[in-house]
C-alpha positions in Angstrom: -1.1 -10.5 -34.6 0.7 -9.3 -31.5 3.9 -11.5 -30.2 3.5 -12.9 -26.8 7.2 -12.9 -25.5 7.6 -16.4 -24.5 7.6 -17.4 -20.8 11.4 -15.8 -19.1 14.0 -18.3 -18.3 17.1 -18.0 -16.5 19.9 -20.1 -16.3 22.3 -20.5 -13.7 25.9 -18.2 -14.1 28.0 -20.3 -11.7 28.5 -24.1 -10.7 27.9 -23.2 -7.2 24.2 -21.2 -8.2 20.4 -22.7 -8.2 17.4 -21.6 -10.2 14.5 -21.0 -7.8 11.0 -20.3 -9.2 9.1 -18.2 -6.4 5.3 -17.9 -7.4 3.1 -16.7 -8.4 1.5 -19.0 -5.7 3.6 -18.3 -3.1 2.5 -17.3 0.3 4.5 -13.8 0.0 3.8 -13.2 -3.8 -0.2 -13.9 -3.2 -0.7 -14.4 -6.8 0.4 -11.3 -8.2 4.2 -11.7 -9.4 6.2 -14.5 -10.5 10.3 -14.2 -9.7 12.9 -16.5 -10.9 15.6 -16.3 -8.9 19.7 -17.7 -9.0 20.6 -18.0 -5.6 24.0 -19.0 -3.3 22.6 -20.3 -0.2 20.4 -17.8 1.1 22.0 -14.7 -1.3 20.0 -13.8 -4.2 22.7 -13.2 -7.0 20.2 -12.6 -9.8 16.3 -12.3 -10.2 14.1 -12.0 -13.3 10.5 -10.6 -12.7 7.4 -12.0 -15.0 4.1 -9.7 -14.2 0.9 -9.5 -15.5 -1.0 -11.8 -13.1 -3.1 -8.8 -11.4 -4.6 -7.0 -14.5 -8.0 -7.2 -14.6 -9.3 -4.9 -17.4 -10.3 -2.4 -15.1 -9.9 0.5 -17.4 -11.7 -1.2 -20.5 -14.4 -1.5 -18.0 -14.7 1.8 -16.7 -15.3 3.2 -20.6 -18.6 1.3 -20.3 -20.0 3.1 -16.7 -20.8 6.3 -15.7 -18.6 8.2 -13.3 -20.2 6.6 -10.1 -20.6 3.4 -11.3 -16.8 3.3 -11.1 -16.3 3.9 -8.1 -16.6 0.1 -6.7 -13.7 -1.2 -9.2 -11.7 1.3 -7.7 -12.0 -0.8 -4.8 -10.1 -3.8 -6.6 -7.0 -2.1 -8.0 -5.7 -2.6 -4.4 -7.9 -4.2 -2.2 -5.7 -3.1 1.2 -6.4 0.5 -0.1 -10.4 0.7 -1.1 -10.3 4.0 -0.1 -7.2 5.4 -1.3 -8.3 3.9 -5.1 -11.4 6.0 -4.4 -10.3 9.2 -3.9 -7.1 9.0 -6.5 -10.2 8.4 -9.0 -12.7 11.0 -7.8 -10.4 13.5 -7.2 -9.4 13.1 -11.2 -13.0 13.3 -12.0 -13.8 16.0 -9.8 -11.2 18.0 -11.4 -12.4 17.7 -15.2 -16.0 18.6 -13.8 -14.2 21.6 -12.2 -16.2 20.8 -8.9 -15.1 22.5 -5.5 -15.7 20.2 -2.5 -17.3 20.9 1.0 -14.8 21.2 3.6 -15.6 18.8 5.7 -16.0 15.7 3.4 -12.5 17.1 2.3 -11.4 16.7 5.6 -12.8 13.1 6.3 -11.1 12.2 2.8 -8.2 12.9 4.7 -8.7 11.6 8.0 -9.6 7.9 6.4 -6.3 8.2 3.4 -4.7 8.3 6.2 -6.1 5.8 8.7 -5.8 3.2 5.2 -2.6 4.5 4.9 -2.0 3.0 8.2 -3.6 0.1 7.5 -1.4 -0.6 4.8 1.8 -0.4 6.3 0.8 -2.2 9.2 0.2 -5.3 6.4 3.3 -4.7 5.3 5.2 -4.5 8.4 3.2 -7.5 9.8 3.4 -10.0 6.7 7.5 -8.8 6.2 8.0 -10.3 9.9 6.1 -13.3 9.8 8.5 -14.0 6.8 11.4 -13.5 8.8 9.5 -15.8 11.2 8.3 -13.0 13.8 4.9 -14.4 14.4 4.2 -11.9 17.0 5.0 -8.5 15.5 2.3 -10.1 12.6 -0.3 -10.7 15.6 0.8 -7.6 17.0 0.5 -5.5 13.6 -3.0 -7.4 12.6 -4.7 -6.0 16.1 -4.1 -2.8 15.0 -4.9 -3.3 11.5 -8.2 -4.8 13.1 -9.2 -1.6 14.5 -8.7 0.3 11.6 -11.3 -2.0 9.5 -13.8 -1.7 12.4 -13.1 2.4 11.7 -14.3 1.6 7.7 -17.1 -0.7 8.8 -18.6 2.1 10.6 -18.5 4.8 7.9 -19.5 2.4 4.5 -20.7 -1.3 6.0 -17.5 -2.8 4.5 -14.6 -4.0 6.5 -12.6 -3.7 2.9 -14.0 -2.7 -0.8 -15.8 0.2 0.9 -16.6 1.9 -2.0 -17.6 5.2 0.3 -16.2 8.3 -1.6 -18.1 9.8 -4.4 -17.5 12.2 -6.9 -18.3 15.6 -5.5 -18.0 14.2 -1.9 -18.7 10.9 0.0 -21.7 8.4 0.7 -23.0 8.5 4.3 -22.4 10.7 7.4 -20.3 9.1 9.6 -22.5 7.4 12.6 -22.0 8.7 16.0 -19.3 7.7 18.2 -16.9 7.5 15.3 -14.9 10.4 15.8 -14.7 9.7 19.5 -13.3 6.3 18.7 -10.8 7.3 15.9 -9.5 9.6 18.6 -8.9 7.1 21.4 -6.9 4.7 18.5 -4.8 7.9 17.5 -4.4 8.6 21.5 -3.0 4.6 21.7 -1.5 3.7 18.5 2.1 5.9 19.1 2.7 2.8 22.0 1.9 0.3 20.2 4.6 1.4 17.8 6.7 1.4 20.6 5.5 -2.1 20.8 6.7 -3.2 17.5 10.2 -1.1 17.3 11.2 -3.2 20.9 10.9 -6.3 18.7 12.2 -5.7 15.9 15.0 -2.9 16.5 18.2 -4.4 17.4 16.5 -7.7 16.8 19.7 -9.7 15.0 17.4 -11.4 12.4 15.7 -9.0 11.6 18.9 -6.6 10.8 20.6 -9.1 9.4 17.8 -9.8 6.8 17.3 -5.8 6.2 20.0 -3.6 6.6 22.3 -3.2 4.0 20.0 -5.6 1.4 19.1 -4.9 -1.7 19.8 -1.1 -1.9 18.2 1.4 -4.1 20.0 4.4 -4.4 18.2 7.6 -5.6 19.4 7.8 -8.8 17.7 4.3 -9.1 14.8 5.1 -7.6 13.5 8.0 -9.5 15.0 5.9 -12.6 12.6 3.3 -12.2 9.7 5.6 -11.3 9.6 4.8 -7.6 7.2 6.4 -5.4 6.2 7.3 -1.6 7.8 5.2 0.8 9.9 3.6 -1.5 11.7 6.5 -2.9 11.6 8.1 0.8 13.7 5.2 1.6 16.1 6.2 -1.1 17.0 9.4 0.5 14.9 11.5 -2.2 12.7 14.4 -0.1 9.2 14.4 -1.6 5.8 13.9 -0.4 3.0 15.1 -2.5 0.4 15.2 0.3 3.2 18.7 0.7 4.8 19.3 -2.3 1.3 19.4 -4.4 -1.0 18.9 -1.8 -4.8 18.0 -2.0 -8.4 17.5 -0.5 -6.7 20.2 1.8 -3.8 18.6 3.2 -2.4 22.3 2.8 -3.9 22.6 5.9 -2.5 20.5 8.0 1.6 20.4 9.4 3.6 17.1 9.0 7.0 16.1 9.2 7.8 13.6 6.1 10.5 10.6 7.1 13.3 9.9 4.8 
């Protein structure tokens, strides 16, 4: 019978030093992680993680469907990328059939990775604000974001859990008017940035509560098995929409930030 390791406990190192339990239901944890944490004032000195609150069994299920049939619990690995999941998956399966895809549904892979890769990080920018207590960048980030889930309405029905690539291409032809409208957000979005950077760059909270906290230095980074923005962050050079590129992002140019 397999040991459960018993529930993590941490006990405070100095007089001055608290315990604080932070989660799992905790409105920046959302039920995924649980974090004990010593802290001095507002300084965390120590943290111990306890995970396992988002599995789900997803790959014990999948050994029971056929290749499309997975394709919608892709969508629940991480809900704020449906389509991302969707064409990490068929792009595995795609490769052991040895299939070669059109070029356009290659190309429309891309064009939606990326507008769900926007879509993420404006979440993350958004909901890291509010918890600094920058209610507007949040509004500001979620109007944006709104867009975006307008762009995957039009192409699958779903605002999220799309479930619109498929194993040898994608569901539907996008309806008409969609690339005139992905163009006119792309034409916009660059001020909007602008937007966001006048309230948070230079903003004394906000550098306070980020710059020079919690670094990860590169030898850390690849250490722990950190990936894309994360490890971009560290200083470390790799991207591998360039470095081993895919659903032919070979041919397209693109600076990568680090």
């Amino acid at each position: 019978m397999a040991h459960l390791n018993p529930t993590p406990v941490l006990e405070p190192g100095q007089d001055r030093t608290m315990i604080l339990n932070m989660g799992p239901q905790h409105p920046s944890t959302h039920g995924v992680l649980r974090v004990l944490l010593e802290i001095d004032g507002e300084t965390v000195v120590r943290l111990m993680p306890d995970i396992g609150y988002l599995h789900t069994g997803i790959e014990k299920t999948c050994e029971a469907k056929f290749y499309q049939q997975v394709v919608p619990l892709t969508d629940r690995i991480d809900y704020l990328c449906p389509l991302t999941n969707n064409l990490c998956y068929v792009l595995a399966v795609e490769k052991l059939l040895g299939l070669e895809i059109p070029p356009k549904a290659q190309w429309l892979r891309v064009l939606l990775n990326e507008l769900t890769r926007i879509n993420s990080h404006l979440v993350w920018l958004g909901t890291h604000a509010l918890d600094l207590g920058a209610m507007t960048v949040f509004l500001y980030c979620f109007r944006e974001r709104e867009e975006i889930l307008k762009f995957f309405e039009m192409v699958s029905g779903q605002r999220m859990m799309t479930s619109y690539f498929r194993v040898g291409g994608i569901a539907l032809e996008p309806p008409l008017g969609f690339f005139d409208r992905v163009r006119d957000f792309a034409g916009y979005f660059p001020e909007r940035v602008d937007e966001y950077e006048n309230l948070l760059t230079g903003n004394p909270i906000w550098m306070m509560r980020t710059k020079g906290v919690a670094l990860l230095t590169a030898e850390d980074a690849m250490a722990l098995g950190a990936t894309g923005p994360t490890l971009r962050a560290s200083g470390v050079d790799i991207d591998l929409r360039r470095d081993m590129p895919y659903s032919s992002y070979e041919q397209f140019q693109f600076r990568v930030p680090v």
